[in-house]
N, CA, C and O atoms as a GROMACS GRO file, in nm:
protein
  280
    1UNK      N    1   7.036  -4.174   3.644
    1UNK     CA    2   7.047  -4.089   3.762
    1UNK      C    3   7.049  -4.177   3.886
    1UNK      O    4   6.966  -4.265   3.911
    2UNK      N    5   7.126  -4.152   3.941
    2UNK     CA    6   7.124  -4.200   4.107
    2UNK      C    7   7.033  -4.195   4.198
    2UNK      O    8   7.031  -4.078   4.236
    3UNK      N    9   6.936  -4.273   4.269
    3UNK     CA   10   6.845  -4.286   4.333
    3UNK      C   11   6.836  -4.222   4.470
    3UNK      O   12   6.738  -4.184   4.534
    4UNK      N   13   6.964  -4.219   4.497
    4UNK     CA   14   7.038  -4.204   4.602
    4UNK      C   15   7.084  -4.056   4.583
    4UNK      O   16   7.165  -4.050   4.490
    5UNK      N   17   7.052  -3.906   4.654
    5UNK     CA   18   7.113  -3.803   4.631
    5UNK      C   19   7.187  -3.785   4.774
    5UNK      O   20   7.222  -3.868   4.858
    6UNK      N   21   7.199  -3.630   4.768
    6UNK     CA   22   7.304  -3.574   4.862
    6UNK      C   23   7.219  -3.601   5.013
    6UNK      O   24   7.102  -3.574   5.040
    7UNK      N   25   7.293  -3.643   5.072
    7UNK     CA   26   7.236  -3.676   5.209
    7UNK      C   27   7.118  -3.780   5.239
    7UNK      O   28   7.033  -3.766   5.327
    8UNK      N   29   7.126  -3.870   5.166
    8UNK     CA   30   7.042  -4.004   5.142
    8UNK      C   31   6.923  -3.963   5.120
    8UNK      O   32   6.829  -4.031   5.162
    9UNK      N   33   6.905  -3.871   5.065
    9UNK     CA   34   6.740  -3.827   5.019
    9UNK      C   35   6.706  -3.924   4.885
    9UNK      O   36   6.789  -3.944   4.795
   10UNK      N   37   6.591  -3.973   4.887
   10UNK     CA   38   6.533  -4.121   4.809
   10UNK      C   39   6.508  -4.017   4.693
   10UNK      O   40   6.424  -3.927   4.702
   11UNK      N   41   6.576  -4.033   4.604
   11UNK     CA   42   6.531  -3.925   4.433
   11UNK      C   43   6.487  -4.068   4.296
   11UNK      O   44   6.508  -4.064   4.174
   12UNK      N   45   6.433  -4.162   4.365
   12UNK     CA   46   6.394  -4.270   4.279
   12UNK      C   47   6.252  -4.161   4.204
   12UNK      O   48   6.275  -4.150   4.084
   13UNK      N   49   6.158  -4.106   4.233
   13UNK     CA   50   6.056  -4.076   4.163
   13UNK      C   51   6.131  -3.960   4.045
   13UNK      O   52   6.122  -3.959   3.922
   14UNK      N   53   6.210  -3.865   4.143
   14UNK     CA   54   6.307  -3.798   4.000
   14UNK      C   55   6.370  -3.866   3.924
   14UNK      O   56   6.374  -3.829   3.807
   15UNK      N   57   6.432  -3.970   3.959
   15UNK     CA   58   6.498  -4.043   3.862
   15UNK      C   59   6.423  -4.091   3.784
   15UNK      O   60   6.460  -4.055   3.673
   16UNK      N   61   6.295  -4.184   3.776
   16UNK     CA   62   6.235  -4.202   3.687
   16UNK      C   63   6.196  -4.125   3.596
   16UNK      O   64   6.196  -4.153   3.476
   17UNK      N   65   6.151  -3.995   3.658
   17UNK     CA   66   6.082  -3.854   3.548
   17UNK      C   67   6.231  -3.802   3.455
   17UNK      O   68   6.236  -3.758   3.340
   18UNK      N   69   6.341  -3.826   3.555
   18UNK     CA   70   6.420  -3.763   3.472
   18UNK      C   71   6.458  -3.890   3.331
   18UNK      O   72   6.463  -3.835   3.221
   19UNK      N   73   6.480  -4.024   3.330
   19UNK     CA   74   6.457  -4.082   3.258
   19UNK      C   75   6.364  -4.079   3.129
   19UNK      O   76   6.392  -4.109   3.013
   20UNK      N   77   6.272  -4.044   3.173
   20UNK     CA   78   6.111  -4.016   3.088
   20UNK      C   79   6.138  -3.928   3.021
   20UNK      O   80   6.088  -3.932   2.909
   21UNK      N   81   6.223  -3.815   3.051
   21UNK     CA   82   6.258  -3.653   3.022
   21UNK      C   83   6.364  -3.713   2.895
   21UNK      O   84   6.341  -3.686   2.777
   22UNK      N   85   6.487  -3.803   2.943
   22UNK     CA   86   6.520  -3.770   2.833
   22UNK      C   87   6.490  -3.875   2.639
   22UNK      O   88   6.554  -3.882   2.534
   23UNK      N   89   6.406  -3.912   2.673
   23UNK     CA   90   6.371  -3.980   2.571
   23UNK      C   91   6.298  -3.897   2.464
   23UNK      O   92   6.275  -3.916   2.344
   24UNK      N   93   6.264  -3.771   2.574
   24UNK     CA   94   6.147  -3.694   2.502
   24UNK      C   95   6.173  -3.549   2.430
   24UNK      O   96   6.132  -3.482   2.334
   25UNK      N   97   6.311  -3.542   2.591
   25UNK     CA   98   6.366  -3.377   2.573
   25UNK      C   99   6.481  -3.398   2.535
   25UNK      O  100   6.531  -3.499   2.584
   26UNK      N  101   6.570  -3.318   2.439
   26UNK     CA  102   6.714  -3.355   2.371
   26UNK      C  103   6.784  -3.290   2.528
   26UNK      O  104   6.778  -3.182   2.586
   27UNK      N  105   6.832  -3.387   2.546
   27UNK     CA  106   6.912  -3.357   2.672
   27UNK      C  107   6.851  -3.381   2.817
   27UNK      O  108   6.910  -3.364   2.924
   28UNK      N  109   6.726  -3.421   2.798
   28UNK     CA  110   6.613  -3.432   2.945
   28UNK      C  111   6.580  -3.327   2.977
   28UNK      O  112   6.495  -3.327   3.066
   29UNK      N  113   6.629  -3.182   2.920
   29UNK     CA  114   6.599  -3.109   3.006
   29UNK      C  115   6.570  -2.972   2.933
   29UNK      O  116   6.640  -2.960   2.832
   30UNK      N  117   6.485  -2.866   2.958
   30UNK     CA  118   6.473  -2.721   2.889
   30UNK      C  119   6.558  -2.649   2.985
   30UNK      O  120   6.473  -2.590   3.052
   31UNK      N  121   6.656  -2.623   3.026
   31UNK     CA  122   6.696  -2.536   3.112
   31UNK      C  123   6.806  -2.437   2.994
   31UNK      O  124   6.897  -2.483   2.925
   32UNK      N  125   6.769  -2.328   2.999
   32UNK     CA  126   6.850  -2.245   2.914
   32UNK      C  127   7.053  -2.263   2.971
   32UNK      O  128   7.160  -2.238   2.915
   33UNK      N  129   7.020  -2.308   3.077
   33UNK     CA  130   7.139  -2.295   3.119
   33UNK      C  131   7.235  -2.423   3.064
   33UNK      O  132   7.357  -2.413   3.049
   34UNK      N  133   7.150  -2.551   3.036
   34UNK     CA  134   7.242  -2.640   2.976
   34UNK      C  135   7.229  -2.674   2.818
   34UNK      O  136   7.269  -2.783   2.776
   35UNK      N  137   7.163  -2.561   2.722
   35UNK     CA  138   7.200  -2.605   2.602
   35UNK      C  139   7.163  -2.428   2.556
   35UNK      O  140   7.118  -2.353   2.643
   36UNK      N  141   7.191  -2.374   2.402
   36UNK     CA  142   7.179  -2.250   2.364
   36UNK      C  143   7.050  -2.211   2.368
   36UNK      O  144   6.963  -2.277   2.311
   37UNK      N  145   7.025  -2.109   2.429
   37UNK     CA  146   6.829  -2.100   2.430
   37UNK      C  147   6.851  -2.001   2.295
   37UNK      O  148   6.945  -2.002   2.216
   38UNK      N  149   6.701  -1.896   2.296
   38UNK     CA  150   6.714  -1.782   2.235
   38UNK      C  151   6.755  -1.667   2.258
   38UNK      O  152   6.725  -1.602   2.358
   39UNK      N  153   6.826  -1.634   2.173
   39UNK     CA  154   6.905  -1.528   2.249
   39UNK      C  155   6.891  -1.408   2.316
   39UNK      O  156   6.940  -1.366   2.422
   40UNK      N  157   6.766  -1.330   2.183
   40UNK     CA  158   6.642  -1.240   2.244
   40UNK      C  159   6.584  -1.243   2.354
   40UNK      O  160   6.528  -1.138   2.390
   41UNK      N  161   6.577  -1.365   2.445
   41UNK     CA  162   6.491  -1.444   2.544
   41UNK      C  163   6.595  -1.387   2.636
   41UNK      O  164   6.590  -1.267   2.663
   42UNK      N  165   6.661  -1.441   2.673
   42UNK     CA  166   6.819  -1.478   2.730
   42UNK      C  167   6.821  -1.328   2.766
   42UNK      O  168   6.790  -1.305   2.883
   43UNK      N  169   6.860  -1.193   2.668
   43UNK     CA  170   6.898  -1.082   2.724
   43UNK      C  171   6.810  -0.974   2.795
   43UNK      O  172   6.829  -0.856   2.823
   44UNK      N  173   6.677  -1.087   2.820
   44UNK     CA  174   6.546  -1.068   2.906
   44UNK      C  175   6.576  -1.104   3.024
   44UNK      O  176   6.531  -1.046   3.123
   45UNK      N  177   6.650  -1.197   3.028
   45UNK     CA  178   6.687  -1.260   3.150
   45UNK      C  179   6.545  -1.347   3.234
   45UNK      O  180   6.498  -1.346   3.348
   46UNK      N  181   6.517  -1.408   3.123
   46UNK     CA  182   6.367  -1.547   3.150
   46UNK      C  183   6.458  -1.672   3.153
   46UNK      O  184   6.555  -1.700   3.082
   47UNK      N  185   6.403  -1.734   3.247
   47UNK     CA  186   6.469  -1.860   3.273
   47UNK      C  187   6.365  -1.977   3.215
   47UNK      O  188   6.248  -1.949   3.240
   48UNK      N  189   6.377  -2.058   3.169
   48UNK     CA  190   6.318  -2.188   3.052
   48UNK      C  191   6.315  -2.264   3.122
   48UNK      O  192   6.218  -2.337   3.104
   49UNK      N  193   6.415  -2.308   3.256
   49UNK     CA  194   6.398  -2.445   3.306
   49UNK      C  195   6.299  -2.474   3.410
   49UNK      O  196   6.306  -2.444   3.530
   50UNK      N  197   6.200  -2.541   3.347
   50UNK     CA  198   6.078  -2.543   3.448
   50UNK      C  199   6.113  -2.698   3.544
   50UNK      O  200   6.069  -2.699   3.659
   51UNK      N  201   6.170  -2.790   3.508
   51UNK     CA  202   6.213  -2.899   3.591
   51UNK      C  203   6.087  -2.989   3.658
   51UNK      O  204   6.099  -3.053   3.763
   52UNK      N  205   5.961  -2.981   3.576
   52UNK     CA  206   5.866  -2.993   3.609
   52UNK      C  207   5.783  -3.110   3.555
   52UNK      O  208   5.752  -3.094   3.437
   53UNK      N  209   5.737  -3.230   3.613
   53UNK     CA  210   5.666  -3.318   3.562
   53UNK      C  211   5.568  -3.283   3.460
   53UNK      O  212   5.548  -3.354   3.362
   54UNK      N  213   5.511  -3.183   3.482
   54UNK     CA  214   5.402  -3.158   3.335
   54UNK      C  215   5.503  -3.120   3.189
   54UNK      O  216   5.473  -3.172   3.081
   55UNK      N  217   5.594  -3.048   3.198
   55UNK     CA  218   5.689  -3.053   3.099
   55UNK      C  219   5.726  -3.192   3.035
   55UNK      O  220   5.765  -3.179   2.919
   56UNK      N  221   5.722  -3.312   3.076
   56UNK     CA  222   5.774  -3.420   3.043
   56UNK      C  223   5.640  -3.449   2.980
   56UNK      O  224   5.616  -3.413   2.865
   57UNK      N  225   5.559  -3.511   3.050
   57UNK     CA  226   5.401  -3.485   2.980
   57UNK      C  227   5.416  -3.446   2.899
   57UNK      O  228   5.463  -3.518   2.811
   58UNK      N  229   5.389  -3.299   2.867
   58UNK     CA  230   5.351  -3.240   2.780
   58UNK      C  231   5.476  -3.283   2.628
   58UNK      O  232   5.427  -3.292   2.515
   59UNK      N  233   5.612  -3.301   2.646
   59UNK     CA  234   5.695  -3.361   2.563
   59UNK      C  235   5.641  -3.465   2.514
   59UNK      O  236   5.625  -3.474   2.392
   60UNK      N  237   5.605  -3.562   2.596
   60UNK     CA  238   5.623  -3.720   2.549
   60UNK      C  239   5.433  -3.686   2.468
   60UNK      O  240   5.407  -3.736   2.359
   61UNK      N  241   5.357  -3.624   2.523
   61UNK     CA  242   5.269  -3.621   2.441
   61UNK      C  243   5.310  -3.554   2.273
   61UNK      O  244   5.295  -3.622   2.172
   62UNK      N  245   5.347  -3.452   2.272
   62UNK     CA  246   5.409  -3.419   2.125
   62UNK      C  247   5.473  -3.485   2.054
   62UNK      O  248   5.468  -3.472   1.931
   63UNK      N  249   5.566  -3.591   2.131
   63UNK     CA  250   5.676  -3.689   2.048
   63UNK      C  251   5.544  -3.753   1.978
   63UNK      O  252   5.521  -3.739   1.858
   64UNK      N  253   5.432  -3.851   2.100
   64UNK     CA  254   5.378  -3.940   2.023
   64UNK      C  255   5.278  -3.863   1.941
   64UNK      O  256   5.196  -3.937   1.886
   65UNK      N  257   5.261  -3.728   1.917
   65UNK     CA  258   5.177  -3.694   1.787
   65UNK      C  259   5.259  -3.655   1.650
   65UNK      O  260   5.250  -3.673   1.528
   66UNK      N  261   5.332  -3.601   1.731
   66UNK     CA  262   5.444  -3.582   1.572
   66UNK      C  263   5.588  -3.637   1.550
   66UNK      O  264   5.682  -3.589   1.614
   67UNK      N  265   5.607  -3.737   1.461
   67UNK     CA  266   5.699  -3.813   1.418
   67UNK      C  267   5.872  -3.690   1.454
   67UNK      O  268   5.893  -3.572   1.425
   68UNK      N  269   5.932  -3.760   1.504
   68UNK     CA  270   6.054  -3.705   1.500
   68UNK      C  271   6.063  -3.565   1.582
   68UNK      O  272   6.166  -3.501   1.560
   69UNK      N  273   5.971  -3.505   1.675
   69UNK     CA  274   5.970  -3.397   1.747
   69UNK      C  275   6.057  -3.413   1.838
   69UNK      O  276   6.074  -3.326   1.923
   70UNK      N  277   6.132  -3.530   1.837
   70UNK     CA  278   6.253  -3.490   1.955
   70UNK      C  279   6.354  -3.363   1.911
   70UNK      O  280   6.444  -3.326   1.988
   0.00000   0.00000   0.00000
């Protein structure tokens, strides 16, 4: 990710989290909007993408307890 966003705003601390994100999250990211959520969920109209540093946390903690949880 580019450090550098729209209008020279410094996104180095997102960029790192988003890095972190994707090692942990298939794709970096839970957002229903960029991979198939559930569908049941979906015609609730709940949105998944929390975009949120504790989400990454909470990933990278599960990877390192259970083998292959990516």
């Amino acid at each position: 990710m580019n450090p550098k966003g729209h209008r020279g705003i410094d996104l180095t601390e997102s960029a790192a989290l988003y890095d972190r994100a994707i090692a942990v999250i298939a794709g970096g990211v839970t957002s229903a909007r960029r991979r198939t959520a559930v569908r049941a969920q979906l015609d609730r109209s709940l949105n998944f993408g929390a975009g949120h540093r504790l989400e990454v946390e909470a990933a990278e903690l599960l990877v390192s307890i259970v083998p292959n949880a990516k």
